[in-house]
C-alpha positions as CSV (number, residue, x, y, z in Angstrom):
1,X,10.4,34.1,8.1
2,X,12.6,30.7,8.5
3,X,15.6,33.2,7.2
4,X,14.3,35.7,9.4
5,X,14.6,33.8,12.6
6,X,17.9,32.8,11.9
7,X,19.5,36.5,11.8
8,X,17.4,37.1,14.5
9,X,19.4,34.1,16.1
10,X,23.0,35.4,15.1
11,X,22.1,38.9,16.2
12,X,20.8,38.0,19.6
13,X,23.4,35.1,20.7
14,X,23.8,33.8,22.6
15,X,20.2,34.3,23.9
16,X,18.0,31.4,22.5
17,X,15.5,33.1,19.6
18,X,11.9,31.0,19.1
19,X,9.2,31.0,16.6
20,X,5.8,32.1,18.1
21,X,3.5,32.2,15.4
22,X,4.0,32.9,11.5
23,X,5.3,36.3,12.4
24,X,6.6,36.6,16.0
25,X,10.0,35.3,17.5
26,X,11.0,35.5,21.4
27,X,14.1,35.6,22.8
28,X,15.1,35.3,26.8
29,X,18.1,37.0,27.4
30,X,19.5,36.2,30.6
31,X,22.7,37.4,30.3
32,X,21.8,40.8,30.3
33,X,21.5,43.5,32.8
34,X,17.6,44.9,32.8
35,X,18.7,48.2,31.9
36,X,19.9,46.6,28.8
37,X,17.0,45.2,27.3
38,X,15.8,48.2,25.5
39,X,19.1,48.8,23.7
40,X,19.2,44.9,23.0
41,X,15.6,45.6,21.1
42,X,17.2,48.3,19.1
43,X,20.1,46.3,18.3
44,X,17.5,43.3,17.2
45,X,15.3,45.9,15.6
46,X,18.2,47.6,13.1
47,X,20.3,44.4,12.4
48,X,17.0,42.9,11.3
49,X,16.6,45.7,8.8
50,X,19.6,46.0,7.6
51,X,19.6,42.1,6.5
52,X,18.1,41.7,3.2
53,X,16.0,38.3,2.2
54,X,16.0,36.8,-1.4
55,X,12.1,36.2,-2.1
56,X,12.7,35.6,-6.6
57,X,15.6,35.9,-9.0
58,X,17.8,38.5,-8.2
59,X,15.1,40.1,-5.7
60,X,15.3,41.2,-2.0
61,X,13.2,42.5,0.7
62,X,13.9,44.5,3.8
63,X,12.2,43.4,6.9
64,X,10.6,46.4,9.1
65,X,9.5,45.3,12.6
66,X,8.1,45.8,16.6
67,X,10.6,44.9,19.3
68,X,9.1,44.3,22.9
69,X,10.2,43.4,26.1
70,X,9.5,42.9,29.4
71,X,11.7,42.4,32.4
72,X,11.3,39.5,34.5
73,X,12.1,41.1,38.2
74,X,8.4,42.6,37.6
75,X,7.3,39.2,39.1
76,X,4.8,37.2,36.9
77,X,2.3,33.9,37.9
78,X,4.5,32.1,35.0
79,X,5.5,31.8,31.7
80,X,2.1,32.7,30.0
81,X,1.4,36.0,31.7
82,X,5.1,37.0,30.9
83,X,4.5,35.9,27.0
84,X,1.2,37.7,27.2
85,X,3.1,40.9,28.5
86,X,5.7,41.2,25.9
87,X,3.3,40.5,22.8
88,X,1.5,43.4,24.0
89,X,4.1,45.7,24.5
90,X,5.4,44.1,20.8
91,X,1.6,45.7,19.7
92,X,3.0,48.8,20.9
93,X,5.8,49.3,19.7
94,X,4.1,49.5,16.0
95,X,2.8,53.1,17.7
96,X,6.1,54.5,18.7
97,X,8.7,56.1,16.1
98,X,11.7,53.6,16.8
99,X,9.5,50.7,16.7
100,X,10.6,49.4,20.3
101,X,8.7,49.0,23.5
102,X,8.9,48.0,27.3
103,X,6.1,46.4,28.7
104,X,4.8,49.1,31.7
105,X,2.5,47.4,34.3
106,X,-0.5,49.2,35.4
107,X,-0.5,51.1,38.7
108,X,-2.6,50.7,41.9
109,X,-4.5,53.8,41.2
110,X,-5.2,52.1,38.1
111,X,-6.4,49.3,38.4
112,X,-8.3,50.7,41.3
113,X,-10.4,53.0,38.7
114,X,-11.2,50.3,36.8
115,X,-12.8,48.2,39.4
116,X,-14.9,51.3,40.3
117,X,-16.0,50.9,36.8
118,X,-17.0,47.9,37.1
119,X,-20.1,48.7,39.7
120,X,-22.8,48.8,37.4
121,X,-26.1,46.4,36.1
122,X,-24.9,44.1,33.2
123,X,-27.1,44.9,30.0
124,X,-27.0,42.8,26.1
125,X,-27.9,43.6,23.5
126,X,-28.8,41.2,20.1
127,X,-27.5,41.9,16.6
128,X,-29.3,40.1,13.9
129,X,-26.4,38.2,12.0
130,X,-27.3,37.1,8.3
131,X,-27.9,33.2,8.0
132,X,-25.5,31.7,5.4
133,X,-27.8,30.0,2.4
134,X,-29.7,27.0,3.3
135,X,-29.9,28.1,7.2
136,X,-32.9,29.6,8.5
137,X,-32.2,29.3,12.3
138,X,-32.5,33.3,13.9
139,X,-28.8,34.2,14.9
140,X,-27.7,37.0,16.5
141,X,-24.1,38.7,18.1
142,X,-24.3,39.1,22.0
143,X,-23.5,42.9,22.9
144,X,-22.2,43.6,25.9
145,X,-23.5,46.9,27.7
146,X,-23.0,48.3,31.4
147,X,-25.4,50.2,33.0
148,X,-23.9,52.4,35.9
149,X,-25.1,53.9,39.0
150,X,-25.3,57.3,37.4
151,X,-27.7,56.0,34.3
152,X,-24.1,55.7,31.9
153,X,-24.4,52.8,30.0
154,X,-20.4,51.4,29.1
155,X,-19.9,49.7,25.7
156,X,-18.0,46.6,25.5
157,X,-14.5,48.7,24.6
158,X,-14.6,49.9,27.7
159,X,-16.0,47.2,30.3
160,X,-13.6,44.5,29.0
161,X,-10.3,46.1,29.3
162,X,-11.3,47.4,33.1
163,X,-12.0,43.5,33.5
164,X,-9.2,42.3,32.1
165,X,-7.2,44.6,34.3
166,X,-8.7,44.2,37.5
167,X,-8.9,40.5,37.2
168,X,-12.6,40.1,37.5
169,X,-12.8,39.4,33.5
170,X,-13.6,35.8,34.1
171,X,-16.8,36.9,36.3
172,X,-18.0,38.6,33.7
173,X,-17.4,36.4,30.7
174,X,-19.5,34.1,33.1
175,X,-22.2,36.5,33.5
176,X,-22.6,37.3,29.9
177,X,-22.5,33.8,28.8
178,X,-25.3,32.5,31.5
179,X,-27.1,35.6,30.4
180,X,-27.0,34.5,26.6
181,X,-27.7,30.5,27.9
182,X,-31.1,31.9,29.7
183,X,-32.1,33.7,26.1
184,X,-31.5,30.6,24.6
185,X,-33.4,28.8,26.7
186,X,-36.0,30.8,26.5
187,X,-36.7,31.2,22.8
188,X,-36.6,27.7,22.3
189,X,-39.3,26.6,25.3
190,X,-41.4,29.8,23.1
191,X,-40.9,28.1,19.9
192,X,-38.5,29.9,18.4
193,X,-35.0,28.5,19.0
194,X,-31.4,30.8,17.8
195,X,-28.2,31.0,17.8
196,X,-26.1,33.3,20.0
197,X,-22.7,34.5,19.1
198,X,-21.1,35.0,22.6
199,X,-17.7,37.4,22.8
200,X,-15.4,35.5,25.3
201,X,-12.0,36.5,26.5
202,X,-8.7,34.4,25.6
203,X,-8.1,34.6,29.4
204,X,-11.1,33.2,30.4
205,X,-11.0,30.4,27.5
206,X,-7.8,29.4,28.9
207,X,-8.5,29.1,32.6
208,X,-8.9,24.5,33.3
209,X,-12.1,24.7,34.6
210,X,-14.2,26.8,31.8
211,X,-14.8,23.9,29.2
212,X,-16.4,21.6,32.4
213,X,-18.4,24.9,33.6
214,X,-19.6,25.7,30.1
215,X,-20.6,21.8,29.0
216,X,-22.2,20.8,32.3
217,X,-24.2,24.7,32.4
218,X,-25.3,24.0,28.7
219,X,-26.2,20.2,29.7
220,X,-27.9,21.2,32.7
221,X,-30.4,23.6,30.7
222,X,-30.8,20.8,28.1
223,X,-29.2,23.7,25.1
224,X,-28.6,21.8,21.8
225,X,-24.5,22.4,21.7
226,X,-25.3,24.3,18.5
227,X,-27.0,26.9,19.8
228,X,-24.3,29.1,21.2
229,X,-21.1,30.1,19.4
230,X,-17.7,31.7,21.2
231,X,-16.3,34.4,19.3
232,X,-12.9,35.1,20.1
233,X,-11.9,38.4,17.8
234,X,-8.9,38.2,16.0
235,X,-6.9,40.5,17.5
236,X,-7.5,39.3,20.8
237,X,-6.1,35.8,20.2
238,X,-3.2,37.6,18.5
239,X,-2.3,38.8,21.6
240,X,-2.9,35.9,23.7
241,X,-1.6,33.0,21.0
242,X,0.8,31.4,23.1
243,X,-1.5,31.1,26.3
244,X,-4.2,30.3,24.1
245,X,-2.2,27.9,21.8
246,X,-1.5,26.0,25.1
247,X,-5.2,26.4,26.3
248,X,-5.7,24.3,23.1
249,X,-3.2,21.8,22.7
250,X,-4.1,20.8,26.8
């Protein structure tokens, strides 16, 4: 991948070319015109593959990959949301034929049809998780469930992107961890303390002021720390890695 990154380097000069993770580079090209950028992908993309890398003896390996980009003049909060927007359109650029992708924002319409479906009473439901040897303590994965006006109850597949895209995803992480932090509260005053596995997004995990909201709402209930577990899925912090990386390392 160090190899990588260099021809990636002499392809794209002079636009700077930075490691994001054990398989990702960026690049900002300034120099170029916005209605450049998707041939600059393809050129990235094809002298990429045509480069091949020594891995043993006389052995080589072709590199096949997913270009995105995004184009600055659509007018992002900073450099996270920016990252955020051209990792995803990298994700979808495995779907299309020529392996290259341009980051499309969502419309008003939208955006406006998920925040419609939204309106609804917030449900969970618990999932039994198997205790590891040697740990008897009940533990169970947090589901998240939407009950709408017309009786439809919305899986998590489809209540978390709406959120996510109508901004109101850190409401609802809130709601469903409070939710979880009452359960937990109680079983254990009933005698029969777990552990809850709560699904939080990467967005939410990297807003400042959700570690102080999450240890002084767990203090404030008196919750043994232990009791409640974030799970952030894979794919999700494959997506967000460079906001969450700096969520982290602040």
């Amino acid at each position: 991948m160090t190899a990588a990154g260099v021809c990636l380097s002499r392809i794209g000069a002079p636009a700077p070319v930075a490691r994001l993770n054990d398989n990702s580079f960026v690049t900002l090209a300034r120099d170029l015109d916005e209605s450049e950028l998707g041939q600059h992908a393809q050129r990235l993309r094809a002298g990429l593959a045509e480069q091949g890398f020594p891995v043993r003896d006389e052995e080589q390996v072709q590199l096949r990959s997913a270009v995105g980009y995004t184009a600055l003049s659509i007018g992002f909060e900073g450099a996270g949301p920016a990252l955020e927007a051209t990792e995803r359109s990298a994700l979808a650029a495995r779907l299309h034929s020529d392996g290259v992708a341009a980051y499309v924002p969502r419309s008003d319409t939208e955006a406006q049809e998920r925040m419609a479906m939204l309106e609804g009473q917030l449900e969970l439901a618990y999932q039994p998780i198997v205790a590891v040897a040697g740990n008897e303590q009940a533990q169970y994965q947090v589901l998240l469930r939407l009950r709408q006006p017309d009786g439809t109850l919305l899986s998590a597949g489809k209540v978390v992107p709406a959120a996510e895209a109508s901004g109101r995803i850190a409401d609802l992480d809130q709601q469903v961890m409070e939710h979880a932090l009452d359960m937990i509260v109680t079983r254990t005053t009933a005698g029969s303390p777990l552990r809850l596995f709560v699904s939080q997004s990467p967005r939410t995990l990297a807003r400042e002021a959700f570690a102080d909201w999450l240890l002084q709402t767990i203090a404030a209930r008196g919750i043994d720390g232990t009791s409640v577990v974030i799970d952030l899925r894979l794919g999700d912090a494959l997506i967000h890695s460079v906001t969450w990386a700096n969520s982290v390392a602040g």
